[in-house]
C-alpha positions in Angstrom: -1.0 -12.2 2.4 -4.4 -12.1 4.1 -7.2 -14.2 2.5 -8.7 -11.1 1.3 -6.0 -8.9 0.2 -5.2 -12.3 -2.0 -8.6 -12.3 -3.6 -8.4 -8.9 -4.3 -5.0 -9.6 -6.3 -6.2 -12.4 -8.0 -9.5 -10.2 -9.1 -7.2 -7.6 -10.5 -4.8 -10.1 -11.9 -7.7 -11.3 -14.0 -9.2 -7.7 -15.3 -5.6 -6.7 -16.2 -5.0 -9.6 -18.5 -9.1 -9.2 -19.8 -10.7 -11.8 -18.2 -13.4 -10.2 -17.0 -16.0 -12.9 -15.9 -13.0 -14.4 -13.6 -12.5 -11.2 -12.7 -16.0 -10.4 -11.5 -16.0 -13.4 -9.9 -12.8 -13.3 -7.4 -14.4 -9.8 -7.1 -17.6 -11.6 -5.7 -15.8 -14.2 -3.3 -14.6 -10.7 -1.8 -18.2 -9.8 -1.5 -18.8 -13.0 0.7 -15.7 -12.4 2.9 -16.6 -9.1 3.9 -20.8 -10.1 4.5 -19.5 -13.0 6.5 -17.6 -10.5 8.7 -20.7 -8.6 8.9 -19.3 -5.5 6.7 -22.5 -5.0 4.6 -20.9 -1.7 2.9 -17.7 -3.2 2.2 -19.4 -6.2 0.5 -21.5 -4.0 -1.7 -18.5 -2.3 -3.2 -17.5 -5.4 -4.1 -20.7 -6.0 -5.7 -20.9 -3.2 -7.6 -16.9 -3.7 -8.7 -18.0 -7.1 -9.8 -20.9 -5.6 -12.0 -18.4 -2.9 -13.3 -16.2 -5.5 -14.5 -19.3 -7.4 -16.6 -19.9 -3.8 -17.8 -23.5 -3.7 -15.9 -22.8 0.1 -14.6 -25.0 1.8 -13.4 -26.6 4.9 -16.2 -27.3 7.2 -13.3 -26.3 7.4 -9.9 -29.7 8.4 -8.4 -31.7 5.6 -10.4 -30.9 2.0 -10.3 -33.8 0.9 -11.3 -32.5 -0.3 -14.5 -29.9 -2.1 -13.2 -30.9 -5.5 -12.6 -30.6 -6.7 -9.4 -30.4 -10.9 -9.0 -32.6 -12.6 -6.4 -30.9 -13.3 -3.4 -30.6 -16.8 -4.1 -29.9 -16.8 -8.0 -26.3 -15.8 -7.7 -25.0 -14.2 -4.3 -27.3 -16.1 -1.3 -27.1 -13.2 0.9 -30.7 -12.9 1.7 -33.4 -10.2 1.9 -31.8 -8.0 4.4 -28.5 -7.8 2.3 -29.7 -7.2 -0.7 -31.9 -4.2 0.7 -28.3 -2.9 1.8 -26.9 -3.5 -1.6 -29.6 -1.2 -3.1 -28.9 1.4 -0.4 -25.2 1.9 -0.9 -25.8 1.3 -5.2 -28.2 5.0 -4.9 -25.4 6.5 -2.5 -23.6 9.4 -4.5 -19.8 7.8 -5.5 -17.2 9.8 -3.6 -14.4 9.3 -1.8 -14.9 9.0 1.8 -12.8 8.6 5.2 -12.2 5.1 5.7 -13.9 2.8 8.4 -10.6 3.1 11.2 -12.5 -0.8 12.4 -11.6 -1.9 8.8 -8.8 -4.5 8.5 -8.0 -2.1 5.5 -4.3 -1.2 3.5 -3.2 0.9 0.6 -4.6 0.0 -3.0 -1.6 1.7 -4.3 2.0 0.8 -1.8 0.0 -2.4 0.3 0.6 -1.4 3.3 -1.5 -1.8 6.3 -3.5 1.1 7.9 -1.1 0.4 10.8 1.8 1.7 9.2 0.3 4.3 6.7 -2.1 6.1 9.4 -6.0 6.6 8.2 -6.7 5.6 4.9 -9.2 7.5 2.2 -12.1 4.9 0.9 -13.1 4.7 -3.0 -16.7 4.0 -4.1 -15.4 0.7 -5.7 -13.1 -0.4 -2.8 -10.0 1.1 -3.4 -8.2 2.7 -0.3 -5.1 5.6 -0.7 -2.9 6.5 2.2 -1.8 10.1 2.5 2.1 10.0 0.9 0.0 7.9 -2.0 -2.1 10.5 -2.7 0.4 13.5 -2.4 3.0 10.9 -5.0 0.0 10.5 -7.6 -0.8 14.1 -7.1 2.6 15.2 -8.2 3.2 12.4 -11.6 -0.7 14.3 -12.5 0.7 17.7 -12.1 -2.5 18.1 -10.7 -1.9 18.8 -7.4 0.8 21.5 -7.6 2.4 22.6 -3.9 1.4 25.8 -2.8 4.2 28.1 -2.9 5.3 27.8 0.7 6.6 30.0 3.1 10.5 29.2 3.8 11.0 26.5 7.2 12.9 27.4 10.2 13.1 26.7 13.4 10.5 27.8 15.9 7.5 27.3 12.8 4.0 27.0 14.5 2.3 25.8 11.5 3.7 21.9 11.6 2.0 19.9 13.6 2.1 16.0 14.3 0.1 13.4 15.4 0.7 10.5 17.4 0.4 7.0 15.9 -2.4 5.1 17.7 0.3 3.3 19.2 3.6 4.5 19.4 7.1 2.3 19.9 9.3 4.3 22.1 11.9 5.5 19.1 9.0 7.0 17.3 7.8 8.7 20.6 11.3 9.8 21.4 10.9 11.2 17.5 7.9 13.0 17.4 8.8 14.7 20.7 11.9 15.5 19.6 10.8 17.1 16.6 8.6 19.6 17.9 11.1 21.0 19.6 13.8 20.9 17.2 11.5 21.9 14.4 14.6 20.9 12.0 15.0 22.0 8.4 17.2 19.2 7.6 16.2 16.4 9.7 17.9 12.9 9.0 15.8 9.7 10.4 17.8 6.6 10.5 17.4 3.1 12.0 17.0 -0.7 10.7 14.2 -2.6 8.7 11.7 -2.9 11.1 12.1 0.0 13.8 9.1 1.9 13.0 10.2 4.3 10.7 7.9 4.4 7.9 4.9 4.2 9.9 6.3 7.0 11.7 6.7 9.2 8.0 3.7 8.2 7.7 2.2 9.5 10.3 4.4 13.4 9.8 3.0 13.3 5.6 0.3 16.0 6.1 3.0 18.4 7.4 4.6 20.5 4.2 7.8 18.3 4.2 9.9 16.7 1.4 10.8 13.0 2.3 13.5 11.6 1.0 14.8 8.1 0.6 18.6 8.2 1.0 19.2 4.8 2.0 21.8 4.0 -1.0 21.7 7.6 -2.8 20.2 11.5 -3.0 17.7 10.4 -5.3 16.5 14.3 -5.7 17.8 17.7 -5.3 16.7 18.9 -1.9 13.5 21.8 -1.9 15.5 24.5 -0.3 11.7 26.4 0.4 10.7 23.2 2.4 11.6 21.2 5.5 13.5 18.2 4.4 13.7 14.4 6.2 16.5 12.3 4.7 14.9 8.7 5.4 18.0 5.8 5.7 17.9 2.2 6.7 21.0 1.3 8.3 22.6 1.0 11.9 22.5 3.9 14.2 26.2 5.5 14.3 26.8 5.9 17.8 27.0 9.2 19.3 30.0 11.6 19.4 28.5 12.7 23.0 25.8 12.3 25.1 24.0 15.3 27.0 21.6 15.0 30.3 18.4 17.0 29.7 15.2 17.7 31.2 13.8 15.5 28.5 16.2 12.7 29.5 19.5 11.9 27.7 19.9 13.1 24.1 22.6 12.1 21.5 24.9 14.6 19.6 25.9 13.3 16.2 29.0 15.5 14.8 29.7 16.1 11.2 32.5 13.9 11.4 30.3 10.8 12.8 27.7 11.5 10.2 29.9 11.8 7.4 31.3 8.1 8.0 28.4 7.2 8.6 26.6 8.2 5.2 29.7 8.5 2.8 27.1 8.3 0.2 25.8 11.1 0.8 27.6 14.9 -0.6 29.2 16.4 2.5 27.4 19.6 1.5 24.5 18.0 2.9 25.5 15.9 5.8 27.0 19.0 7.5 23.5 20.8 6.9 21.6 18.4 9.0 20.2 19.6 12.2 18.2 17.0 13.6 19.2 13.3 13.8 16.7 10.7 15.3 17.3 7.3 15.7 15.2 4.2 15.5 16.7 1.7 17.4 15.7 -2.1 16.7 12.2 -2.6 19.3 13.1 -5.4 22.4 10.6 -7.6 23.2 8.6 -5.4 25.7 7.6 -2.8 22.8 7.0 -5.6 20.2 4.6 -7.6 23.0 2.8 -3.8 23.8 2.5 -3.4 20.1 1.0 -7.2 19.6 -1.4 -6.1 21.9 -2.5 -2.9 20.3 -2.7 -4.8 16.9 -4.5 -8.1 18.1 -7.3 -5.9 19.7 -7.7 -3.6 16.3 -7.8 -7.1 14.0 -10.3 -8.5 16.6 -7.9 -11.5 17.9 -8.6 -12.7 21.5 -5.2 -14.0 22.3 -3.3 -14.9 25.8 -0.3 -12.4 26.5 1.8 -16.2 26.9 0.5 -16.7 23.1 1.0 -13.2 22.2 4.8 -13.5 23.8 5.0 -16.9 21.5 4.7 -14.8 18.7 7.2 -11.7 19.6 9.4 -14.4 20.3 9.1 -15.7 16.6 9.4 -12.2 15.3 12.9 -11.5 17.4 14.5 -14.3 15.2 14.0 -12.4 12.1 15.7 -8.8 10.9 12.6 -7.4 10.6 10.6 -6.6 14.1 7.5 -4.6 13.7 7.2 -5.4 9.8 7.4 -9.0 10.6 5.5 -8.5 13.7 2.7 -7.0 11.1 2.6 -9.6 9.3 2.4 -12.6 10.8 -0.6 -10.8 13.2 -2.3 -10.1 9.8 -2.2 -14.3 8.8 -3.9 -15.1 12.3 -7.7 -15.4 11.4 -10.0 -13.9 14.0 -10.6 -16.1 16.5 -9.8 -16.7 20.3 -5.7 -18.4 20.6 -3.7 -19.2 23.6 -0.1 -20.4 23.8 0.8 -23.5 22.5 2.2 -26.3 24.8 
């Protein structure tokens, strides 16, 4: 865990259990990581958390005036031009807000990293959402009921997907793959680590029902939506394989699916129309996706130091997700290979 995502913990460790000035004051040590990385707005929010926790909230949002503001070096030692920024962002009307893409940000509510989840919404007090976060508490509310939607098929114009910023080649292959498929039953499938949830992720907008059928159907499938059956597990091999314009593409029979997934009713393994597979990434991938996550954390790092690393994450079960995290415990800073 990185050294602010643990402060953050501990400062909502504390408020749960009603220790409010503890509380307010991991909530302030975040306030000094983020001005020492020069994100002023960030570190206000964690002002103004740390002043919501002491119950010093604000009685209007256009006024502060009666909200006392300590002196620069009574309590925070920020300095004049901070504090002038603090007051700013206090009178700022509290919404919810796109989130800064340059932030080293994750989900409030499932922890994971902007990486995997795709852009994140921003809360007034420092909270972020990710998209499938928002649509889950949406639906335990009631208060975000689905429209009633038109039925899926083939050939739909309406779904669209975007590419991750960087993409491994399985969730390329994927997102290709699906367009022109445009399944009603899709079933994605591949190990811990292969890019898959970042890859959901990155599809949530679209009106589909995502399912995770790792060990079980969990839920009866939405027969007015398109449906992806998400399982971790081994890629069964292919009952054929086709030469295409697109290059060579797998066919999965019912048979090959079926002993495959015995979990799941045969009903619906013979309904699915659209298999991709996440294979495990090789070292190539994971050192093109080092890159692409060193430069968005802000580490200057040697490819030899950078291939150091893959090498460490190959050892594990885990690839990208370990890849993820052990980019996210290297502070910012300049790093070349050890000898």
């Amino acid at each position: 865990m990185s050294d602010i995502r643990n402060l953050l913990a501990r400062a909502q460790e504390s408020e749960n259990k009603g220790e409010k000035a503890e509380a307010a004051e991991w909530l302030r040590k975040a306030a000094t990581w983020y001005r020492d990385r020069q994100q002023l707005r960030r570190a206000a929010q964690m002002l103004r958390q740390a002043r919501r926790v002491e119950g010093l909230t604000d009685e209007n949002d256009e006024a502060v005036a009666e909200v006392r503001e300590p002196e620069p070096d009574e309590i925070f030692g920020f300095g004049d031009d901070f504090e002038a920024d603090v007051k700013r962002v206090l009178i700022e009307k509290r919404a919810p807000e796109l989130a800064d893409p340059a932030l080293d940000a994750w989900c409030s509510f499932c922890c994971k990293p902007k990486e995997e989840v795709g852009q994140l919404v921003a809360g007034p007090a420092g909270a972020f959402i990710c998209a499938a976060c928002t649509e889950i508490s949406g639906a335990l509310r009631g208060a975000l009921p689905h429209p009633e939607p038109s039925p899926r098929g083939r050939g739909d114009p309406s779904i669209e997907l975007i590419a991750l910023a960087h993409e491994l080649p399985s969730q390329r292959r994927a997102r290709e793959r699906f367009m022109r498929l445009r399944p009603k039953l899709a079933l994605v499938i591949g190990p811990s680590g292969s890019g898959k949830t970042a890859w959901i992720h990155s599809i949530a907008h679209a009106e589909l029902q995502v399912i995770d059928a790792t060990r079980a159907l969990t839920q009866p499938l939405d027969e007015k939506r398109n449906v992806v059956l998400v399982v971790t597990a081994e890629i069964p091999p292919p009952a054929l394989v086709l030469k295409g314009e697109h290059g060579d593409e797998p066919i999965h029979d019912t048979a090959s699916l079926s002993a495959a997934l015995p979990h799941l009713p045969a009903q619906v393994t013979s309904r699915i129309d659209a298999v991709h597979g996440f294979e495990a990434p090789h070292e190539t991938a994971l050192l093109e996706l080092a890159r692409h996550l060193a430069d968005k954390r802000g580490l200057s790092i040697t490819d030899e130091a950078l291939a150091q690393v893959v090498s460490l994450v190959t050892r594990t079960k885990s690839g990208a997700h370990e890849l993820v995290a052990v980019l996210a415990r290297i502070p910012p800073g300049r790093y070349s290979a050890s000898s």
